[in-house]
N, C-alpha and C positions, 0 to 999 in steps of 0.2 A: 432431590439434588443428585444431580449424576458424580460420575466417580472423579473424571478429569475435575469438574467443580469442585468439588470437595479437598481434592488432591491440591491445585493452584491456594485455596484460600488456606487451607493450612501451612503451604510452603508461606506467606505470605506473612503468618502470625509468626513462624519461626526466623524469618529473616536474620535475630540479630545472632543465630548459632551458625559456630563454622558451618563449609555448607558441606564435609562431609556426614557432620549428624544430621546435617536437614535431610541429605540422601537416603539415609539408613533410616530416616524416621520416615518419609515417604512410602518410603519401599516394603517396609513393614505395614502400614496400614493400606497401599493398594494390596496386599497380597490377602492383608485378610480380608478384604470389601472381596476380592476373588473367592475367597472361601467360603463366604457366605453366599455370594452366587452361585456357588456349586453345591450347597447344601437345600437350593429350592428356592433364595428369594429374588425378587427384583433388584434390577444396579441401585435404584430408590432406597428399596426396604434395607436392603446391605448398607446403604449410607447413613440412614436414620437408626439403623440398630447400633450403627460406635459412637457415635455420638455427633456433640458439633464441631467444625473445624476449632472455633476460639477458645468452647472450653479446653480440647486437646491440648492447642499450643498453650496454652495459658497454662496448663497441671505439668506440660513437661517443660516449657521455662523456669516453674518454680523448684521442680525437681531437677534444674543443672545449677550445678555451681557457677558463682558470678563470673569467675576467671576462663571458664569456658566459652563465654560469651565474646563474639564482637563486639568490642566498645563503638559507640557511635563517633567516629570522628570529627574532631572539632571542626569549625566554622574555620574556612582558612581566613585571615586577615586580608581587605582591602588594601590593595599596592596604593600609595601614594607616590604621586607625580612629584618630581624635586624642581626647582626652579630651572636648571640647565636641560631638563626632556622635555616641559613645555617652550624654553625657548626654542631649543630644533627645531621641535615641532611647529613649530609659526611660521620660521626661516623656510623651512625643508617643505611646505604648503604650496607653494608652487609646483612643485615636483610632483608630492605627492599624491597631491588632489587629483592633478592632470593625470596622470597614470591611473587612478582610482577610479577617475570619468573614463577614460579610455578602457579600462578591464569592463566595468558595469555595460558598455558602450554595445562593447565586441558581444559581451556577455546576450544582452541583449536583442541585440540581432542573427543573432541562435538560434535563439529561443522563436525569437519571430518566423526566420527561415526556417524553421523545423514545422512550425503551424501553418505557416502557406504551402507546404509542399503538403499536408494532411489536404486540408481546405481542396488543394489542386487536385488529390485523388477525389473527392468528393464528387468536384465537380464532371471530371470525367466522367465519374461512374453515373453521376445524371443523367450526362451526354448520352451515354450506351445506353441508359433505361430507355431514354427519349426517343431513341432511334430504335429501340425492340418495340416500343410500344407504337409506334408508326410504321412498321412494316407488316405487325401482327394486324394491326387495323385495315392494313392497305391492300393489303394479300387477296383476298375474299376478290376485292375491286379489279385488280390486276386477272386475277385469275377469269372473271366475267368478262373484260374489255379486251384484255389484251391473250393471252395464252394461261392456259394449265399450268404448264410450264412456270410461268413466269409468277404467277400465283403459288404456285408451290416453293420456287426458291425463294419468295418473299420470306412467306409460312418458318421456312426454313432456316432462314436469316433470322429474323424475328426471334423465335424461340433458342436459338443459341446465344444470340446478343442477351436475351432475359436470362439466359444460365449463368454466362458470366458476368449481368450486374448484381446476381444474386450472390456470386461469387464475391465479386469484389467488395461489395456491400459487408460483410460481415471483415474483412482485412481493412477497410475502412473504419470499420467500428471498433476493431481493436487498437486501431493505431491509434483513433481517437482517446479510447480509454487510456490507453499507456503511455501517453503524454499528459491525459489530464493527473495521472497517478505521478508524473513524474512533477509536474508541477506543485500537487499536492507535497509530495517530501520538499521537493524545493526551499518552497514557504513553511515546510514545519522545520527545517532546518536553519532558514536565517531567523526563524522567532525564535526558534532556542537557543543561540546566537547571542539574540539581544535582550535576551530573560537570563541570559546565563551573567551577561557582562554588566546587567542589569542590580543586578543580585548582591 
């Protein structure tokens, strides 16, 4: 087990101690996982020689008094609706549906016009591939039929066009990722949303 490992799963046992003792307990056992690293052994053998995260937390919860501890705070109570906030709400359902279609709406096509302008660098950058890759082909032809010259600034053409779809090709792929990352939190944020209100 490495150090950071060792170090996370023990803050984890200790969770329900303020977290100044969680600090001060941390800190004291990465210093000595250091100690033993500097006496000759592995980050490994330094982790297995103190022992295990659970039993640790587990000897120095029994060794803190209860009143030091975080208590776990209670379950808060589910609001209940009173007759006068569900009627609003039914009344006021006109409004506020429409308004709620229209935010999702705008929301929506955002998100859409964010992904067509990726998709449009895409396709550009196809474009540039397709036209590098037909002048590099055609160069050779030109430069027989027609001039040196004219073969050469193909050549020439060609292999700048492939620089910069190489170019763009990677700003492409990031943009792709960091939309698909952004829709990722997206969605793990209206799940938790609806797990929360669920709950």
């Amino acid at each position: 087990m490495k150090k950071y490992e060792f170090l996370a799963q023990l803050q984890k046992g200790l969770n329900i101690l303020p977290a100044a003792d969680q600090r001060k307990t941390l800190d004291y056992y990465a210093e000595m996982i250091d100690e033993h690293i500097e006496d000759g052994l592995t980050e490994e053998e330094a982790v297995d020689a103190i022992g295990t995260p659970e039993e640790i937390a587990a000897q120095i919860i029994g060794d803190t008094p209860i009143e030091t501890a975080n208590p776990i705070p209670p379950a808060k109570p589910r609001k209940k609706w009173s007759a006068w906030e569900i009627v609003l709400l039914i009344v006021g359902s006109p409004i506020w549906a429409s308004l709620l279609a229209a935010v999702i709406a705008v929301a929506l096509a955002l998100y859409i016009s964010v992904w067509a302008i990726v998709l449009s660098l895409w396709a550009a950058n196809l474009s540039i591939g397709a036209v590098a890759v037909f002048a590099l082909l055609t160069s050779p032809i030109y430069g027989v039929q027609s001039t040196v010259w004219t073969g050469i600034a193909l050549l020439g053409a060609g292999l700048f066009l492939a620089g910069v779809c190489i170019f763009l090709f990677f700003g492409c792929l990031q943009s792709a990722k960091g939309l698909c990352y952004l829709t990722k939190l997206l969605f793990r944020g209206v799940r938790n949303r609806i797990t929360k209100k669920g709950a």
